[in-house]
C-alpha positions in Angstrom: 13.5 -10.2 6.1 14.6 -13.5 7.4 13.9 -16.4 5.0 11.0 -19.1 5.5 11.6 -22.2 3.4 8.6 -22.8 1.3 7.9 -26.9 0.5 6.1 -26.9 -3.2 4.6 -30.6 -3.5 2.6 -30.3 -6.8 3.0 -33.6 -9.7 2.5 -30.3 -12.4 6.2 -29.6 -13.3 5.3 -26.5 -15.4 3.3 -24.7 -12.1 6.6 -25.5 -10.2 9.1 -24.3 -12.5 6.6 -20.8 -12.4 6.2 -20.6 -8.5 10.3 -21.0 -8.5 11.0 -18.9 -11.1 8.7 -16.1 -9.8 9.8 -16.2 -6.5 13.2 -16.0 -7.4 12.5 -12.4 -9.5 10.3 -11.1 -7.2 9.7 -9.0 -4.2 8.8 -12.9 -2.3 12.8 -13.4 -2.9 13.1 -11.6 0.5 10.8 -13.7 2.1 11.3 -17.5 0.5 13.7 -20.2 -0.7 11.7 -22.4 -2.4 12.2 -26.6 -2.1 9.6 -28.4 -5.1 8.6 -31.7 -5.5 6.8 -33.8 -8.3 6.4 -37.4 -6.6 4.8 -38.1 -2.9 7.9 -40.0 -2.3 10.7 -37.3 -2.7 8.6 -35.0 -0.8 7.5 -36.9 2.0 11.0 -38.0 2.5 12.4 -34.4 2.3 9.6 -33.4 5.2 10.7 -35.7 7.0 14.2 -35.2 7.1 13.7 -30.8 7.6 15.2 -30.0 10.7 13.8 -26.1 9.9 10.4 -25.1 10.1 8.8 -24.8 6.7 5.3 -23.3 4.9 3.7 -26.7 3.2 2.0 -25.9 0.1 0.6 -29.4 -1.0 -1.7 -30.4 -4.0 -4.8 -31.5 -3.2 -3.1 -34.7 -5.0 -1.0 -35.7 -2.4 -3.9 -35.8 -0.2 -4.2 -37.6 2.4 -0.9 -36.3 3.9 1.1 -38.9 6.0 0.9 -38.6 9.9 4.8 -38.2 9.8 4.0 -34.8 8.3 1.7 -33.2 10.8 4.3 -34.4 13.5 6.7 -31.8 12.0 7.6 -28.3 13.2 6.5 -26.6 9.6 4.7 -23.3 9.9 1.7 -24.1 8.1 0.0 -26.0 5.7 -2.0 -24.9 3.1 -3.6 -26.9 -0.2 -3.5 -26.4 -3.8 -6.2 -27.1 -5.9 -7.1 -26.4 -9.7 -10.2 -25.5 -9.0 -11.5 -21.8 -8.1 -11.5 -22.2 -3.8 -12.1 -19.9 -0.6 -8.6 -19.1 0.9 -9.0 -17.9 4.2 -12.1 -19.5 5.8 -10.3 -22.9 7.8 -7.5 -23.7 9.3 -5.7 -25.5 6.0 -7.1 -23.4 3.5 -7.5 -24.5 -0.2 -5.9 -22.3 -2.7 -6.8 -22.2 -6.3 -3.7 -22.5 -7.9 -4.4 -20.8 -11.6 -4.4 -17.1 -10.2 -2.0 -14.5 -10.1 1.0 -15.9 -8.7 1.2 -12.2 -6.5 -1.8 -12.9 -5.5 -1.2 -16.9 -4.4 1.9 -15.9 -2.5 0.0 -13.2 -0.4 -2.2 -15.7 0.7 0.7 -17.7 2.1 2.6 -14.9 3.9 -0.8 -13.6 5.0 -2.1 -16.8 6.8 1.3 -17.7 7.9 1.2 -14.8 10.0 -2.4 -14.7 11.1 -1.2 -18.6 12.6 2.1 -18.2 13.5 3.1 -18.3 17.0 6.7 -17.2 16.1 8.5 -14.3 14.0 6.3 -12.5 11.6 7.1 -13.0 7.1 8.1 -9.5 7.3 9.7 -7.0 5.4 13.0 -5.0 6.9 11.8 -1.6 4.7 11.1 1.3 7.4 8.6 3.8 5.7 7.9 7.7 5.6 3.8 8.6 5.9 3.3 11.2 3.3 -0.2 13.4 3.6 -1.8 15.2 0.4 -3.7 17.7 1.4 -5.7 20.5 0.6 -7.9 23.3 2.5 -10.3 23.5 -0.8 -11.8 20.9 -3.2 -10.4 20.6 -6.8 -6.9 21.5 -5.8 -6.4 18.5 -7.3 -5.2 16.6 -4.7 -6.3 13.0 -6.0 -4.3 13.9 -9.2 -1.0 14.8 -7.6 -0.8 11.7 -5.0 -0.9 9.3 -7.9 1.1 10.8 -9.7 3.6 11.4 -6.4 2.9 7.6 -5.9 3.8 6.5 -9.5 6.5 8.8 -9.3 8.6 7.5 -6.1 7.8 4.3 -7.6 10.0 4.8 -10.5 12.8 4.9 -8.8 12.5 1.8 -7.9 10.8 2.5 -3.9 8.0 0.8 -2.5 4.8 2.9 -2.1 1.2 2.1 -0.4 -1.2 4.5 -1.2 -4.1 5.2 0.9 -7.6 7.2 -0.1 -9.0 8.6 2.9 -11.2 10.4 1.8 -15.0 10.2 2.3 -16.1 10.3 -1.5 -12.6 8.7 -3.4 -12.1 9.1 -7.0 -12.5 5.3 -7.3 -12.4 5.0 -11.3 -8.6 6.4 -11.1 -7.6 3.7 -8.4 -9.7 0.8 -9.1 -10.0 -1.7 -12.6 -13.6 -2.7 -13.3 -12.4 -5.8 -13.4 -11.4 -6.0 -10.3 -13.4 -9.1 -8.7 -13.1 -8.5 -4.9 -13.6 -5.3 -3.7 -14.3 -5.4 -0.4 -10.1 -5.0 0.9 -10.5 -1.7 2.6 -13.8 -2.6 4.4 -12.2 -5.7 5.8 -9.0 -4.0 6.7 -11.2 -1.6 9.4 -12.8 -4.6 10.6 -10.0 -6.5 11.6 -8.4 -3.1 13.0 -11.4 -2.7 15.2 -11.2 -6.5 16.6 -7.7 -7.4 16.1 -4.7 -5.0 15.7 -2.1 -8.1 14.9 -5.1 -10.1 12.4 -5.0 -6.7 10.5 -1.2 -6.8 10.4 -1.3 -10.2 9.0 -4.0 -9.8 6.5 -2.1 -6.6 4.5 -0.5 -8.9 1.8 -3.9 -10.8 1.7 -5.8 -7.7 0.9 -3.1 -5.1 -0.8 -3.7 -4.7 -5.0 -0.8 -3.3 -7.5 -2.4 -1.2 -9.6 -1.5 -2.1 -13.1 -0.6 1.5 -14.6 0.9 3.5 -11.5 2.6 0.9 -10.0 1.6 1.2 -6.4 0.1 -1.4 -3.8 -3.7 -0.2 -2.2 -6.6 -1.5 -0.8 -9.7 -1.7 -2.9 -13.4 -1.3 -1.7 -13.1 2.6 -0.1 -16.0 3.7 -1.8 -18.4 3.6 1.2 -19.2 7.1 2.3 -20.4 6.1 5.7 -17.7 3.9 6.4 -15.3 6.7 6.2 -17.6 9.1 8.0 -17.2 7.0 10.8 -13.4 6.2 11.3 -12.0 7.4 14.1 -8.2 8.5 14.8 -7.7 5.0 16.4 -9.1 3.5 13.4 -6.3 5.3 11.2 -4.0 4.7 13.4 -4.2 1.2 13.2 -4.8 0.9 9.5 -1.5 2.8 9.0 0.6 0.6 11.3 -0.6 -2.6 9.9 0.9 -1.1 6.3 3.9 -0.2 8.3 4.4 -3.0 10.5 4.3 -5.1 6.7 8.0 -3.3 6.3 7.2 -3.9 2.6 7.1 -0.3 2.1 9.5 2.7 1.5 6.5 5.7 1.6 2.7 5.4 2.8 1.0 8.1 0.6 -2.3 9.4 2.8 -4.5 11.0 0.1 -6.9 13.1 2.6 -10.2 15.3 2.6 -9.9 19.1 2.4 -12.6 18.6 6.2 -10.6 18.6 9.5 -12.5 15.6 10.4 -10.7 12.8 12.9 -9.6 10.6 10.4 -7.8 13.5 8.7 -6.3 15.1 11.6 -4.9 11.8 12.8 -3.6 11.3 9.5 -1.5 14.9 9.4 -0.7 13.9 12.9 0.8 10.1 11.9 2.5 12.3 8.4 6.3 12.6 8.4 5.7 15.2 5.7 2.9 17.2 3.8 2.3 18.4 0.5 -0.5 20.9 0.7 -1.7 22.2 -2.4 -3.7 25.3 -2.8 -4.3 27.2 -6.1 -3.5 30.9 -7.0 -7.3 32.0 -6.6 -9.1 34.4 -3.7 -11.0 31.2 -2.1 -8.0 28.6 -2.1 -5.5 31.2 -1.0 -8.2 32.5 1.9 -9.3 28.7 2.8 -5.5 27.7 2.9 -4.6 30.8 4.9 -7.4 30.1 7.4 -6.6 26.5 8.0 -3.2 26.9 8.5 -3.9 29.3 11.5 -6.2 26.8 12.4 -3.8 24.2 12.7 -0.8 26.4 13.8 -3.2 27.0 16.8 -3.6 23.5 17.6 -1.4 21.6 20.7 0.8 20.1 18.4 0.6 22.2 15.4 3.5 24.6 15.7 6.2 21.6 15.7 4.0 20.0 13.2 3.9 23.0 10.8 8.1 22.5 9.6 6.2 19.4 8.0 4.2 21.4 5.2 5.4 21.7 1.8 3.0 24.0 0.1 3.0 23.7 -3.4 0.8 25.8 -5.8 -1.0 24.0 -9.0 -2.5 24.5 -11.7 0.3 27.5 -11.7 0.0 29.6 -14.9 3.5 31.7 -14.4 2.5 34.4 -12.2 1.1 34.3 -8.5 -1.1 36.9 -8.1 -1.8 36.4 -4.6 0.4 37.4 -1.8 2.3 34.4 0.0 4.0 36.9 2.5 2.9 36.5 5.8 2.0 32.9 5.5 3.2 30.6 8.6 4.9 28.2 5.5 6.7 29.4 2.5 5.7 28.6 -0.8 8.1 25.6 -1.7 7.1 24.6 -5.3 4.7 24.9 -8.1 2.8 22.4 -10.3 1.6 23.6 -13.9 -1.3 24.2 -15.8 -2.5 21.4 -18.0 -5.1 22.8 -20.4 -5.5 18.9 -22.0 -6.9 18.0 -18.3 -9.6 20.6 -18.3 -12.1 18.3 -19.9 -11.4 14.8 -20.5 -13.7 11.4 -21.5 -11.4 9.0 -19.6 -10.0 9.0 -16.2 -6.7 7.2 -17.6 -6.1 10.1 -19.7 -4.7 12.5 -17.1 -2.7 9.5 -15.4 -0.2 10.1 -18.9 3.3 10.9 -17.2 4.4 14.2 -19.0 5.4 17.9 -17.9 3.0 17.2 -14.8 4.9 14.7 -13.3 8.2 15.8 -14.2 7.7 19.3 -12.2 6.4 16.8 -9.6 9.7 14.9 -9.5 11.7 18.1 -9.7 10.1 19.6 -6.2 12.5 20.4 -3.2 10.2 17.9 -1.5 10.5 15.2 -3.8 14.4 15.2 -3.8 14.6 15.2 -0.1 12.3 12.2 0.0 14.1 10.5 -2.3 18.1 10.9 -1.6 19.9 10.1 -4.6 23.7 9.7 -2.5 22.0 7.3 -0.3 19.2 5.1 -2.7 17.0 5.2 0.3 14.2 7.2 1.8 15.5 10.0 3.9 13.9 10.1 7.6 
């Protein structure tokens, strides 16, 4: 990512030495060098003086702003206030500066580049789409992408999870507390109306959650919403994550259905982890599907793509994996403490789950230990 110079003007020493400090520690280290100021008259004359463009981030105390400053190539301007303020609704928008500084810095680098007329705040990660998929509900499929997420996170990549499907297990993704939750709604809007407004407005709407340590967007909880996307819809939602290049690995967690949304997903996957359990049903829905896909245009050079992975293995496989267009690659155990549980935080507990996880073939090839990068 090439840097943008961000101009703090702000009289509150102790906010300044935070924005700094943060930026400096942070992720926003590939995307700033910050230049702060206390009085109007050092910052004024440092504006003036720039011979680089520049993102303005002025206290609503230096208000009004000097004509000199407007007649400046800067990149944008946007105001800081200590009061709780809309962000994205005019053409300077008014920032509340007491929130999370995450959260103050996305709505920089996200209105910079819905503005800009120049190069995108980007980053220069280039990302593998990973599918979880199953051909039969509670494969646990839901389970095993965040724990895949948290996993690749750990060491130390950058992972975007996704919940595609039509009824999400939103109390494993989502905090109560979480006050806007209307992200993922917003993200298909701006897809259906304006590919490059949906680009720019990923950092606006992303959320880290707190425990597994991936980025998502909150608010897929509409059943209807997802009934209707379409493969163009997907599409685009998964290139505006891409085209972020904040991101090692975008982790689709899909629907067991072969509806659009899901088929342009396994399409868009580099690779797939499909799950199936050691039981009549799975193995015969999982059997079926696979033909069904294998049958498909595209499917017999998509098919090298599937990892199939048995969970909720006990030690023996009773049913017969020869003859199956994909070989059993891995298997995920039995975790009698997950049978019945009060909390939805309680299976989320890294253990013997997640370390068989990290120890599949398709988890090391993801994650190349000689290189420290995804492997393509």
């Amino acid at each position: 990512m090439s840097k943008m110079k961000l101009v703090l003007l702000d009289d509150d020493a102790y906010f300044i030495e935070m924005v700094t400090a943060y930026v400096r520690t942070s992720e926003y280290s590939a995307a700033f060098t910050v230049s702060a100021f206390t009085t109007r008259e050092h910052g004024f004359a440092y504006i003036e003086q720039a011979s680089e463009a520049f993102i303005l981030l002025a206290h609503e105390r230096f208000m009004p702003l000097p004509e000199r400053v407007f007649e400046k190539r800067h990149g944008c301007l946007m105001i800081v206030t200590d009061l709780p303020a809309a962000a994205d609704i005019v053409e300077y928008p008014v920032l509340c500066k007491y929130q999370p500084l995450n959260r103050l810095l996305s709505h920089v680098v996200s209105h910079y580049n819905e503005f800009t007329a120049s190069r995108l705040l980007k980053g220069n990660r280039s990302a593998q789409v990973i599918s979880v998929y199953s051909a039969a509900g509670g494969s646990g499929k839901t389970m095993t992408a965040m724990h895949l997420a948290r996993e690749l996170s750990l060491t130390g990549r950058k992972v975007f999870y996704l919940n595609m499907e039509e009824l999400p297990t939103v109390a494993w993704i989502e905090r109560e507390e979480e006050p806007d939750k209307s992200g993922f709604s917003r993200m298909l809007y701006y897809g259906k109306n304006d590919p490059k407004l949906q680009a720019a407005k990923v950092d606006q709407y992303k959320r880290k959650h707190g425990t597994m340590g991936f980025d998502y967007f909150p608010g897929n909880h509409e059943p209807l919403e997802l009934a209707e996307m379409s493969s163009k819809d997907v599409e685009a939602l998964v290139q505006s994550v891409l085209a972020s290049g904040a991101y090692d690995f975008v982790l689709l967690d899909l629907d067991t259905s072969l509806h659009p949304r899901v088929v342009a997903s396994l399409q868009l996957s580099h690779q797939v982890l499909w799950l199936t359990l050691d039981e009549y049903v799975h193995w015969n829905k999982m059997k079926g599907r696979l033909q069904q896909l294998y049958s498909m245009p595209w499917g017999p050079d998509w098919m090298h793509k599937v990892s199939l992975v048995v969970n909720k293995f006990s030690g023996t496989l009773s049913n017969e994996s020869s003859g199956l267009p994909v070989a059993v690659s891995g298997y995920l155990p039995y975790i009698p403490e997950w049978k019945s549980y009060g909390r939805a935080d309680a299976i989320l507990v890294r253990g013997a789950f997640s370390e068989s996880l990290a120890a599949l073939p398709m988890f090391r090839s993801m994650v190349s230990e000689e290189t420290g990068h995804a492997v393509v």
